[in-house]
Phi, psi and omega in degrees: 000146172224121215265101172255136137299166180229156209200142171226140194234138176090031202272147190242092187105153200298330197254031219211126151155186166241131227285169184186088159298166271166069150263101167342294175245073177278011175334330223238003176270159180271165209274342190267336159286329168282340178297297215279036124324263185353301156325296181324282206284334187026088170206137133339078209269156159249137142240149194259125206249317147218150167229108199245082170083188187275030153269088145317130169229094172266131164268137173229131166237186187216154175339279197268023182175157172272156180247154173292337192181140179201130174270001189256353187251008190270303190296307135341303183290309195281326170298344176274311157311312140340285167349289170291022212025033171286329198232143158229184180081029168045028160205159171186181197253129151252111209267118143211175182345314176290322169147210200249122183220152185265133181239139178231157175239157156219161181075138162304326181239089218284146181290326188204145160214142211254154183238142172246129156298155209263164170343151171245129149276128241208112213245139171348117148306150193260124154287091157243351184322314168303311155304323164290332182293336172295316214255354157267035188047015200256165155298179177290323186285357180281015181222115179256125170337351150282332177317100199284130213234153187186097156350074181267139168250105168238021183175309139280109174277154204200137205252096195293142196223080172299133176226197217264331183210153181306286194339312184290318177291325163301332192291336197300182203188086168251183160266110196303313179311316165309302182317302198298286209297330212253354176277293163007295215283342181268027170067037179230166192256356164160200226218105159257100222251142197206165155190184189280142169270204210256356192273026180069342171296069188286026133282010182247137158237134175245158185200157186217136187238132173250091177283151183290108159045033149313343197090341168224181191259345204203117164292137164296316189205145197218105209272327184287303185325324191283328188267358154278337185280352168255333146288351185276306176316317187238023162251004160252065171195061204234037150221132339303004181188157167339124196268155164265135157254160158224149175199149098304128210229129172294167147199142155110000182278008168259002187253357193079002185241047202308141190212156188230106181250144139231141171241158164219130181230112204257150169251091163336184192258346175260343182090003170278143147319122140229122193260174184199183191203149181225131171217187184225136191242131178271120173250117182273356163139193242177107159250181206229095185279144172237112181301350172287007189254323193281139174300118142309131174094042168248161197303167151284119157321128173309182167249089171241000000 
């Protein structure tokens, strides 16, 4: 038997973020056994693999793969370790597949916590617009040809996507296989399709995240995506040096899962970027798994 919690992180409202089972002590599970979690539950899962002192190490899959990093299920584990008082001092290092990022809280039982995410890299912008818009069901003009389409990695890479209005961004349709083949080919794990929301505020965002074979089509809230989407943001203002953002972003309200992300990406004194995401994770209940139920023999999963 194994103790999955269930969590839902980023929620903009009672019925709105996104869920994330949750095991506290996978030590003793196999990377094939955390896949068919996932499978289970078909989410995006965490396991907490050790813990030393305010040193996390956590794993993540999806249905059809292990992930290098998912900040809502980062954000999950440690508000729960926190709770219990496994982690205390309102910080700590989480070690995954992606490198070591830091995380703070406040309170024991934390209200928000926030993950920082590693430099961004930045990959050639694409002249791909007629094609993505095709392969995200839109006309062509829901993209505008000054529109920078552009590759960030700041833990996962994600293919940032401008369109003209929240309206284009509710409007997609995409055709996934096309989509998947046309993310791939820049080397990205999906496509975070974004615009201004409509109260005017630019500091309000609206957004849709497409992952790349996850096993489901569409994320409610994407936590790497929103802080490649705060660094991509404050990487078009680098004269003389990179600009600081903060921007809040809706996501998940075309899924019925309406979720409320802040990202920020603050710019040194040298111009790099650190971007980070601050969210609140709810935990909504908790089985009791009988790992003798779960499909046996799969494969080891990649890695992306």
């Amino acid at each position: 038997m194994v103790q999955v919690q269930q969590w839902r992180v980023f929620p903009d409202g009672t019925a709105g973020g996104n869920p994330c089972p949750l095991v506290t002590d996978a030590r003793d599970l196999t990377a094939g056994q955390m896949r068919a979690i996932a499978a289970r539950y078909g989410h995006e899962s965490a396991f907490v693999t050790a813990v030393t002192g305010s040193a996390v190490t956590l794993r993540y899959f999806v249905p059809r793969h292990e992930m290098r990093m998912c900040v809502h299920a980062t954000i999950a584990a440690v508000t729960a370790l926190a709770s219990s008082g496994v982690l205390t001092g309102g910080g700590a290092s989480v070690s995954t597949a992606s490198g070591e990022h830091r995380v703070s809280w406040t309170g024991a039982g934390p209200a928000a916590v926030t993950v920082e995410q590693l430099p961004p890299r930045f990959g050639a912008p694409a002249p791909v617009h007629a094609e993505l818009a095709a392969a995200l069901g839109l006309p062509p003009a829901a993209i505008s040809p000054a529109a920078v389409i552009q590759p960030v990695n700041v833990s996962r890479a994600k293919l940032i996507v401008p369109v003209r209005s929240a309206g284009a961004v509710h409007a997609a349709q995409p055709d996934y296989p096309a989509l998947w083949r046309l993310c791939s080919a820049l080397d990205t794990t999906g496509a975070y399709v974004f615009a201004g929301h409509p109260d005017g505020d630019p500091g309000h965002l609206v957004a849709r995240q497409f992952p790349v074979d996850a096993g489901y089509p569409e994320d409610p809230a994407t936590g790497v995506a929103a802080a490649a989407l705060a660094a991509y943001l404050a990487s078009q203002h680098q004269h003389p040096r990179p600009a600081s953002v903060r921007v809040s972003i809706d996501q998940g309200d075309a899924m019925g899962q309406p979720s409320r992300l802040h990202a920020a990406a603050l710019s040194g004194p040298d111009g790099v970027i650190q971007p980070s995401v601050t969210g609140q994770a709810i935990r909504t209940g908790q089985d009791e798994l009988d790992l003798s139920t779960l499909p046996a023999g799969l494969a080891e999963p990649g890695l992306r």
